[in-house]
mmCIF file as gemmi writes it, N, C-alpha and C atoms, coordinates in Angstrom:
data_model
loop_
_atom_site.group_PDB
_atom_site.id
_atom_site.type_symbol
_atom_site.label_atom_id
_atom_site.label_alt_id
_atom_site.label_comp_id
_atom_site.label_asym_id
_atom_site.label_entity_id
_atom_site.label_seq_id
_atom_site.pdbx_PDB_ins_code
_atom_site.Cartn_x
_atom_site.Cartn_y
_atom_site.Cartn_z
_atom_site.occupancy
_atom_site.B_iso_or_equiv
_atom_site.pdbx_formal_charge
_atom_site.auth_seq_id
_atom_site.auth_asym_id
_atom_site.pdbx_PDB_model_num
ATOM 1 N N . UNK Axp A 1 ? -45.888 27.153 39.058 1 0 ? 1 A 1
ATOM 2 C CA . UNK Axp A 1 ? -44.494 26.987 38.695 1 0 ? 1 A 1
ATOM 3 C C . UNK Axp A 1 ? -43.993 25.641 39.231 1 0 ? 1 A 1
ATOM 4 N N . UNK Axp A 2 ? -43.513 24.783 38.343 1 0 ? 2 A 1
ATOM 5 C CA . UNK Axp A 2 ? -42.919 23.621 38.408 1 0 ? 2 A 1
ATOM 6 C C . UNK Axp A 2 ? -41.814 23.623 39.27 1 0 ? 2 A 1
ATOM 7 N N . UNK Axp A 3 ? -41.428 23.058 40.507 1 0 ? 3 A 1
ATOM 8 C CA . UNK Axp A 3 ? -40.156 23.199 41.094 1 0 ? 3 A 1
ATOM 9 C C . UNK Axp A 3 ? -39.661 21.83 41.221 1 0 ? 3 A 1
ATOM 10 N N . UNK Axp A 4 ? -38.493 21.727 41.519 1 0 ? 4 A 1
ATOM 11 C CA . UNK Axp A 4 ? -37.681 20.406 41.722 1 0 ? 4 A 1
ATOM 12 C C . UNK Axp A 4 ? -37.346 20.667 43.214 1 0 ? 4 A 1
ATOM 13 N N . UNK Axp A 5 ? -36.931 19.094 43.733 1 0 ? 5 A 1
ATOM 14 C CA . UNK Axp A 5 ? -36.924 19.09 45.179 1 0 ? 5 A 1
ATOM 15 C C . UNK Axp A 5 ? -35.834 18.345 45.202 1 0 ? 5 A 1
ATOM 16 N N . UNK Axp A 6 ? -34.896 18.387 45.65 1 0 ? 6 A 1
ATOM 17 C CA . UNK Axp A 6 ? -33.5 17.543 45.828 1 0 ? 6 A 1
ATOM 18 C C . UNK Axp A 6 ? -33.197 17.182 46.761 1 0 ? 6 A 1
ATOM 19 N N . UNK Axp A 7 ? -33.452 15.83 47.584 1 0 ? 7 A 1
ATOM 20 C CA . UNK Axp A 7 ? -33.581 15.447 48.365 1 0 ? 7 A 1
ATOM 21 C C . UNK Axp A 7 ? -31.481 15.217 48.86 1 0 ? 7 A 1
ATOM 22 N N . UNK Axp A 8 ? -31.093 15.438 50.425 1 0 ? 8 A 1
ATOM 23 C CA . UNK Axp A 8 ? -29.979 14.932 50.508 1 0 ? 8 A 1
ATOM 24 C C . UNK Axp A 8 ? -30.049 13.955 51.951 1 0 ? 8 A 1
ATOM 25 N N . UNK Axp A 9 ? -28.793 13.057 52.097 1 0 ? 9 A 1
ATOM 26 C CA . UNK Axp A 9 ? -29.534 12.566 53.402 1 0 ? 9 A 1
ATOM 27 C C . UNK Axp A 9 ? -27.858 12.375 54.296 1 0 ? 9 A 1
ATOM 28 N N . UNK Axp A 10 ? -27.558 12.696 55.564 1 0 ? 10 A 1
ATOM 29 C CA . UNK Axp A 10 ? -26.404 12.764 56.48 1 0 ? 10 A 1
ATOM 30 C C . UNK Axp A 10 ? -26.338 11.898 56.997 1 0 ? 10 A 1
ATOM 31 N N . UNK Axp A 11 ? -24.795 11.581 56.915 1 0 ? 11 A 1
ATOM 32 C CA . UNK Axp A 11 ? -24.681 10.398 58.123 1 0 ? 11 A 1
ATOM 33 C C . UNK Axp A 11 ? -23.854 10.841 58.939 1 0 ? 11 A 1
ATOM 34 N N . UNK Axp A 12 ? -24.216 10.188 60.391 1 0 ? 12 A 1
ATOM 35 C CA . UNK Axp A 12 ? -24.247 10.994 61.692 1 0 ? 12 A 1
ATOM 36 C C . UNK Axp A 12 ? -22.848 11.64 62.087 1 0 ? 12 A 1
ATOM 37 N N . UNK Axp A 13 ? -22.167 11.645 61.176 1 0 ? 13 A 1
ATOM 38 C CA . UNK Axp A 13 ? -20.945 12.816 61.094 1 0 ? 13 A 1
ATOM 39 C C . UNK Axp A 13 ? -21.259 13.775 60.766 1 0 ? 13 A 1
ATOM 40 N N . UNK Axp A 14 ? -21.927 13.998 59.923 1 0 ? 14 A 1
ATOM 41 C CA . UNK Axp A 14 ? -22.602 15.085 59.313 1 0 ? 14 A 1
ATOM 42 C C . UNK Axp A 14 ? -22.222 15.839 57.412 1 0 ? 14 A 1
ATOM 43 N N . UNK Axp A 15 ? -21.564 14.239 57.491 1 0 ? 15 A 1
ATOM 44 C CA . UNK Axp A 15 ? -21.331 14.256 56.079 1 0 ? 15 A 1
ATOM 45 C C . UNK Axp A 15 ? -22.257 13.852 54.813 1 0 ? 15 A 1
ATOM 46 N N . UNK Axp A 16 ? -22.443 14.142 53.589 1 0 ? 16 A 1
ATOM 47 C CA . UNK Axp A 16 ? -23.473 13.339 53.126 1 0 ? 16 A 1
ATOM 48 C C . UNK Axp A 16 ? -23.24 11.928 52.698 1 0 ? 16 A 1
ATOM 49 N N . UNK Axp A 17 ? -24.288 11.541 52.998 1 0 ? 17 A 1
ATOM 50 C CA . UNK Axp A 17 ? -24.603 9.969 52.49 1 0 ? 17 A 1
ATOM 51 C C . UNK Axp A 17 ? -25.322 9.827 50.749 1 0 ? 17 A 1
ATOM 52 N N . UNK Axp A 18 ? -25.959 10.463 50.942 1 0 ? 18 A 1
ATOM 53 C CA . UNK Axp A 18 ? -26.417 10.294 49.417 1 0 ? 18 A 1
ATOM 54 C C . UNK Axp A 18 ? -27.119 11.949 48.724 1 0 ? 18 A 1
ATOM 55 N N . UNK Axp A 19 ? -27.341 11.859 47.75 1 0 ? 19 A 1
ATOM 56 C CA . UNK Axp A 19 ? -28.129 13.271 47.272 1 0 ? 19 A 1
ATOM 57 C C . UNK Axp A 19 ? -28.455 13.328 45.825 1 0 ? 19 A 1
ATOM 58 N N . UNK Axp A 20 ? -29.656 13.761 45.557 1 0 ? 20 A 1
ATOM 59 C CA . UNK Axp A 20 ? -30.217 13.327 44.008 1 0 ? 20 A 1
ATOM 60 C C . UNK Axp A 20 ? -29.374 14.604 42.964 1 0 ? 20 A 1
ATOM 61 N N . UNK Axp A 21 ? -29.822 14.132 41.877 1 0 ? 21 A 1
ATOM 62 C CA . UNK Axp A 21 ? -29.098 15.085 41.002 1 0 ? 21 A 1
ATOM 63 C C . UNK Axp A 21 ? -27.891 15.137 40.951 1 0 ? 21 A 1
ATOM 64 N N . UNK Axp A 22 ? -26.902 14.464 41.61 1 0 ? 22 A 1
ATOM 65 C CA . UNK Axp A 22 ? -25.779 14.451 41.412 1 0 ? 22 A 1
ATOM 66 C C . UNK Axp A 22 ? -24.999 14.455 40.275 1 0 ? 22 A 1
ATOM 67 N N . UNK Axp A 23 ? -24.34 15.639 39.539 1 0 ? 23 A 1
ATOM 68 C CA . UNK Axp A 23 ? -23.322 14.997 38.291 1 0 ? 23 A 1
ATOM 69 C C . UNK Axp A 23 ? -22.555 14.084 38.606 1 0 ? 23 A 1
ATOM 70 N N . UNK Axp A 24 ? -21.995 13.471 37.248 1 0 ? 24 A 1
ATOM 71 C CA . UNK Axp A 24 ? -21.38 12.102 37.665 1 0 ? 24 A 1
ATOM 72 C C . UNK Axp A 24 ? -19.736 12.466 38.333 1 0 ? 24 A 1
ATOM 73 N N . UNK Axp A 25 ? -19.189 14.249 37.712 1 0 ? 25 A 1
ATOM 74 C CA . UNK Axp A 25 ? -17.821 14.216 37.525 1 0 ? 25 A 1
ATOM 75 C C . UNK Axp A 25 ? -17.765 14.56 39.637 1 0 ? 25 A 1
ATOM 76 N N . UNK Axp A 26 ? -18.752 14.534 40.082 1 0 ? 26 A 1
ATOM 77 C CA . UNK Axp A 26 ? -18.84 15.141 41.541 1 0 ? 26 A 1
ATOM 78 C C . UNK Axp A 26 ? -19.233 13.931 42.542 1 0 ? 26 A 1
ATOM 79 N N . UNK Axp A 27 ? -18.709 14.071 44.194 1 0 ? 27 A 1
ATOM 80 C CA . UNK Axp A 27 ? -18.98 13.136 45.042 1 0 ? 27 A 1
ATOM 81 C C . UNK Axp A 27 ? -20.353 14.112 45.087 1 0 ? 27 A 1
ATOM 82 N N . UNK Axp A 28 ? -21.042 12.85 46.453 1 0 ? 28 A 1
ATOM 83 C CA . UNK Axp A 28 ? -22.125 13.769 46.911 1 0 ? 28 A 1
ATOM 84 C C . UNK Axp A 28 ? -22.016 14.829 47.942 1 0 ? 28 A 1
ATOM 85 N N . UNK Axp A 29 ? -20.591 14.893 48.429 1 0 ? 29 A 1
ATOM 86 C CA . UNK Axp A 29 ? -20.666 16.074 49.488 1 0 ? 29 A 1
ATOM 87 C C . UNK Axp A 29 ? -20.149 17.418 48.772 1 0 ? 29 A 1
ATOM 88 N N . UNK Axp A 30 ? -19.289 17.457 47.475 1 0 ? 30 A 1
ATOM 89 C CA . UNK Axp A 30 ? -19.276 18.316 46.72 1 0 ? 30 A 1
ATOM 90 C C . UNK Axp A 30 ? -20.431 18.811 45.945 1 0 ? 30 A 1
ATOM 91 N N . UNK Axp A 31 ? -21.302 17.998 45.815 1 0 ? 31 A 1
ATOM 92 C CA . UNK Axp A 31 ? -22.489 18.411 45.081 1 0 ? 31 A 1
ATOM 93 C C . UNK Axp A 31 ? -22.961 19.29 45.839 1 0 ? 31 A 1
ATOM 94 N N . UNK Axp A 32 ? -23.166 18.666 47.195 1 0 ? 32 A 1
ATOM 95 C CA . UNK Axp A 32 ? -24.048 19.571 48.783 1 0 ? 32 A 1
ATOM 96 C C . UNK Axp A 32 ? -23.471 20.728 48.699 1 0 ? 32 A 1
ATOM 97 N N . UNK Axp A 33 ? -21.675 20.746 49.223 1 0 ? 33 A 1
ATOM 98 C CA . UNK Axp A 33 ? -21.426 22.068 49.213 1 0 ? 33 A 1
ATOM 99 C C . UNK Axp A 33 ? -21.451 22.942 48.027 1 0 ? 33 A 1
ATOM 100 N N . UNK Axp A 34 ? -21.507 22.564 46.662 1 0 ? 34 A 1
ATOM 101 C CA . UNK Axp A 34 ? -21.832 23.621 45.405 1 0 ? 34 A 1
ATOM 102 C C . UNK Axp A 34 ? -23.136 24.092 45.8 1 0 ? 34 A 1
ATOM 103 N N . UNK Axp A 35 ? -24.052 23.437 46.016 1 0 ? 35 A 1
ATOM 104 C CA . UNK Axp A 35 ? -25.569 23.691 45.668 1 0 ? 35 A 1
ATOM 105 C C . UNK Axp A 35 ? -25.645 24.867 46.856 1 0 ? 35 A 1
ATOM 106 N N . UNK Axp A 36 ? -24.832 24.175 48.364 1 0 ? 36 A 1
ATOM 107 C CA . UNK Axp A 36 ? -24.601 25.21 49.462 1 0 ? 36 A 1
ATOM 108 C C . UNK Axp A 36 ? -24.097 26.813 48.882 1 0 ? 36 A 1
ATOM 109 N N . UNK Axp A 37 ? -23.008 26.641 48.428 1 0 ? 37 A 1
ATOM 110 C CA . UNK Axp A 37 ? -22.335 27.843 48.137 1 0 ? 37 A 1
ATOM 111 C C . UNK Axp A 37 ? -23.085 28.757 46.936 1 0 ? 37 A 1
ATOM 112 N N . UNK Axp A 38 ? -24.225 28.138 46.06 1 0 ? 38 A 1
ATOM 113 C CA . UNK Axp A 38 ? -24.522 28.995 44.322 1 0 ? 38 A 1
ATOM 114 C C . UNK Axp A 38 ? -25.875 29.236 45.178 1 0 ? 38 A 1
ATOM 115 N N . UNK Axp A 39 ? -26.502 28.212 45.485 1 0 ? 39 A 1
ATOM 116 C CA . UNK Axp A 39 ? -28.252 28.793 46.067 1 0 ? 39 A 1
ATOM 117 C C . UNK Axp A 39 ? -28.289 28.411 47.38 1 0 ? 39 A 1
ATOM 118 N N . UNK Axp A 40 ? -27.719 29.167 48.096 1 0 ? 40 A 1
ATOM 119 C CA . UNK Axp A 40 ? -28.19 28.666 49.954 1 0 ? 40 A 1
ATOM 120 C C . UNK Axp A 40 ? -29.646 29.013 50.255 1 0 ? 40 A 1
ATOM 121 N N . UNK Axp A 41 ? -30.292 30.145 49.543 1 0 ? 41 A 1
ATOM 122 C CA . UNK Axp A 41 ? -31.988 30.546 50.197 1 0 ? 41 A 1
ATOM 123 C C . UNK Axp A 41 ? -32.393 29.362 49.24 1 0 ? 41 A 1
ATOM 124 N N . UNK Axp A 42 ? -32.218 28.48 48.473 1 0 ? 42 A 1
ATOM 125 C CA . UNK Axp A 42 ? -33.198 27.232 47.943 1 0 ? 42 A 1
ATOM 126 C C . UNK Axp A 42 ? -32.95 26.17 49.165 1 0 ? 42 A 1
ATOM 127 N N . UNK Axp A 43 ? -31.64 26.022 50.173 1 0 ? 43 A 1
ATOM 128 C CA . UNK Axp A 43 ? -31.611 25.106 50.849 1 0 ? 43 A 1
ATOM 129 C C . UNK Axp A 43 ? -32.38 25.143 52.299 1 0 ? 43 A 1
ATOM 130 N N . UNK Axp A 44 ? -32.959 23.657 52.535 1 0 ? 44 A 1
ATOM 131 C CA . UNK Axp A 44 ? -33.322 23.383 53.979 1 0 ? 44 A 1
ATOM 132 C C . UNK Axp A 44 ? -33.01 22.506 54.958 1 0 ? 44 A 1
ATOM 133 N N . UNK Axp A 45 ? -33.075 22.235 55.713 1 0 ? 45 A 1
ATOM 134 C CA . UNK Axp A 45 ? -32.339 21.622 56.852 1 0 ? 45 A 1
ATOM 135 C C . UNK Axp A 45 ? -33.445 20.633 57.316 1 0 ? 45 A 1
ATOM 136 N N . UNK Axp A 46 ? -33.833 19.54 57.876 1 0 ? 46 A 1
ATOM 137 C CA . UNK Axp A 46 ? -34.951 18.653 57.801 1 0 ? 46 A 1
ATOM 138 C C . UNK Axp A 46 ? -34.519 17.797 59.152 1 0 ? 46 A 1
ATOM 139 N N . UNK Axp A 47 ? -35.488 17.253 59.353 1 0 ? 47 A 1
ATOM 140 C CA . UNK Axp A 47 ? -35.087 16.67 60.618 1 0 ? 47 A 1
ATOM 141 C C . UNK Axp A 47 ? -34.514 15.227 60.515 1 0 ? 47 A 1
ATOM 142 N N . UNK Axp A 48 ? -33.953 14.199 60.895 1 0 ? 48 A 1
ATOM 143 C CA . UNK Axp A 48 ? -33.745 12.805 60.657 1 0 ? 48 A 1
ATOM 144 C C . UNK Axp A 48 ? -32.254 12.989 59.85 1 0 ? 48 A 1
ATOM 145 N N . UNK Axp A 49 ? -31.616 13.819 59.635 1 0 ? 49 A 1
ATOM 146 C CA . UNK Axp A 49 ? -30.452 13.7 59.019 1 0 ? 49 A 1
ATOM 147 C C . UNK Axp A 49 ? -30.456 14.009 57.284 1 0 ? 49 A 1
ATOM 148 N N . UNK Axp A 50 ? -31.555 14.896 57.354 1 0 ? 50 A 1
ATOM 149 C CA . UNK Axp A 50 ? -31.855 15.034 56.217 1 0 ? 50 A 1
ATOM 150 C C . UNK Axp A 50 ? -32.093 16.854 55.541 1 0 ? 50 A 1
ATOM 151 N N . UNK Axp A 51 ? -31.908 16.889 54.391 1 0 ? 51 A 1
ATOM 152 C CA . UNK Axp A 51 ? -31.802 18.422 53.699 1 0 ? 51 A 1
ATOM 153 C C . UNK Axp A 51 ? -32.43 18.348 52.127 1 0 ? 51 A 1
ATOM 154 N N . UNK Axp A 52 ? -33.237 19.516 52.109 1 0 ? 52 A 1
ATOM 155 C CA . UNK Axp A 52 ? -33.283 19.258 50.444 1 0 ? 52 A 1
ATOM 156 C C . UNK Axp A 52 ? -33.654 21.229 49.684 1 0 ? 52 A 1
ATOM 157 N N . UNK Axp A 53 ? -33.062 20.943 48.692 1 0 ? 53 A 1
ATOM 158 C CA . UNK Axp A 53 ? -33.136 22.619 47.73 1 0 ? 53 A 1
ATOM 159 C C . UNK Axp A 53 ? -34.395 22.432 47.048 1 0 ? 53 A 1
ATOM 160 N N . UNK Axp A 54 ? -35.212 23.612 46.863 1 0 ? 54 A 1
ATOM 161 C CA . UNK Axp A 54 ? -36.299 23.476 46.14 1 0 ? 54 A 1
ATOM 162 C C . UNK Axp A 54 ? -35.493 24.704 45.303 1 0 ? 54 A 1
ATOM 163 N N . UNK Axp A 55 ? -35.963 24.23 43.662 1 0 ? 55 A 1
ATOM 164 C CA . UNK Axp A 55 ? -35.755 25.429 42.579 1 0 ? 55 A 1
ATOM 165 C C . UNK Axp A 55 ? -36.132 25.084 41.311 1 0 ? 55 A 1
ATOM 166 N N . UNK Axp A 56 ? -36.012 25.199 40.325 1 0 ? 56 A 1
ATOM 167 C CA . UNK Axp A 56 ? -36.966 25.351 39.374 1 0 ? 56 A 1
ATOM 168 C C . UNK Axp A 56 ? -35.847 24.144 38.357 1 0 ? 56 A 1
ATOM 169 N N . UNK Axp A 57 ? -36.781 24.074 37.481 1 0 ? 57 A 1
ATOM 170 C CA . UNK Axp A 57 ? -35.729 22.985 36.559 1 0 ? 57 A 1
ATOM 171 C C . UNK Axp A 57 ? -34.786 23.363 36.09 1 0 ? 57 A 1
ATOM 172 N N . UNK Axp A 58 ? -35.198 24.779 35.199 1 0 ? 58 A 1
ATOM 173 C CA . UNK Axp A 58 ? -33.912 25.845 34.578 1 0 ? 58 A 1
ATOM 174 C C . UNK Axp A 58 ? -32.773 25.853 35.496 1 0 ? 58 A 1
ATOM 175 N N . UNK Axp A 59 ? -33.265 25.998 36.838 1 0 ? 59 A 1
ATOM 176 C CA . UNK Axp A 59 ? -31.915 26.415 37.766 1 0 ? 59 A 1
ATOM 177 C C . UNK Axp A 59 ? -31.174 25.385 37.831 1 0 ? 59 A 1
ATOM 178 N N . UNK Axp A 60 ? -31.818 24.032 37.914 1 0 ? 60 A 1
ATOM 179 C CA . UNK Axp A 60 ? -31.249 23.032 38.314 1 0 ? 60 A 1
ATOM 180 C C . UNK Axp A 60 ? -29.954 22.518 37.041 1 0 ? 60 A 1
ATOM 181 N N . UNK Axp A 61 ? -30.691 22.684 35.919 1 0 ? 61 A 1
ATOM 182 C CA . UNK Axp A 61 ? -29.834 22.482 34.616 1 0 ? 61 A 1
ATOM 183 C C . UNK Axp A 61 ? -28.976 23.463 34.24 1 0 ? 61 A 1
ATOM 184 N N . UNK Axp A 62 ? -29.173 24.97 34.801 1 0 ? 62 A 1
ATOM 185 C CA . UNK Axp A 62 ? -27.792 25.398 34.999 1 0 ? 62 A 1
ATOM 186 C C . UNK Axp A 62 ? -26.915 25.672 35.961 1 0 ? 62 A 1
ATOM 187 N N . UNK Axp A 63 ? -26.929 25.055 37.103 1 0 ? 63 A 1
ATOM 188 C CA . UNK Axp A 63 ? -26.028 24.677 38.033 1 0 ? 63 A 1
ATOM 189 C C . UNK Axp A 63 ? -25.515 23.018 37.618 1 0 ? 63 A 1
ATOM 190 N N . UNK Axp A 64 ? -26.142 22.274 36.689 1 0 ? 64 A 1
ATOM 191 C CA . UNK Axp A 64 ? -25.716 20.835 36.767 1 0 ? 64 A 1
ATOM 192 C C . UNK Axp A 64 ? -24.53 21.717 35.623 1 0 ? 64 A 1
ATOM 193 N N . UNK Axp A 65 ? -24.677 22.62 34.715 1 0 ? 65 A 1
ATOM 194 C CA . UNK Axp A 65 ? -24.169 22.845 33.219 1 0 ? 65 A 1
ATOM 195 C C . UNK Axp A 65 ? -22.543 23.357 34.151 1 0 ? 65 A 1
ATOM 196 N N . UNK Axp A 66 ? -22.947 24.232 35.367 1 0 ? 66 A 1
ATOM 197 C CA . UNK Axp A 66 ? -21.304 24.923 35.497 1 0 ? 66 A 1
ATOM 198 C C . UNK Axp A 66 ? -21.155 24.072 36.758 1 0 ? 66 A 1
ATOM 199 N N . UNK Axp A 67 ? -21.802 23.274 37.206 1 0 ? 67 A 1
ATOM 200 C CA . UNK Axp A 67 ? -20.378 22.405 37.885 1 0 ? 67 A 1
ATOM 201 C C . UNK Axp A 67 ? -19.852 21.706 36.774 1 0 ? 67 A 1
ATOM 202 N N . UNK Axp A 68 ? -20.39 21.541 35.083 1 0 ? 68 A 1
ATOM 203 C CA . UNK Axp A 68 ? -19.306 20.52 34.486 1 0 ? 68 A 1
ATOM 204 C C . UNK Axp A 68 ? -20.101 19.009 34.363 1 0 ? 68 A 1
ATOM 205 N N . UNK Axp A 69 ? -21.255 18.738 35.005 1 0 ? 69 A 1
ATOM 206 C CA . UNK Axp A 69 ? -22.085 17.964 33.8 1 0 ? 69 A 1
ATOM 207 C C . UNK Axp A 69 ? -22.481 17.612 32.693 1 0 ? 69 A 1
């Protein structure tokens, strides 16, 4: 099974700095907290200031579809 990996990365506030997949109509810390709030067991916590969701493409294209992408 094909999964996608969405890399995010914090800056030392603990806000995000950047994060892939982003829709365009969203910052990147709204993206974090959607992806936080619809799939938290896809998210991980990484060391260096860093986090990323593993999930499948389908999932990914319908979470990009209802935030409004």
């Amino acid at each position: 099974m094909t999964q996608i990996i969405v890399h995010a990365c914090y800056y030392p506030d603990g806000t995000i700095k950047e994060i892939a997949e982003r829709p365009e109509n969203m910052t990147g810390q709204q993206w974090f907290n959607f992806l936080c709030q619809k799939v938290p067991h896809a998210g991980a916590a990484l060391s260096g200031g860093r986090h990323i969701f593993r999930m499948s493409p389908a999932d990914l294209d319908a979470l990009k579809t209802e935030a409004g992408a």
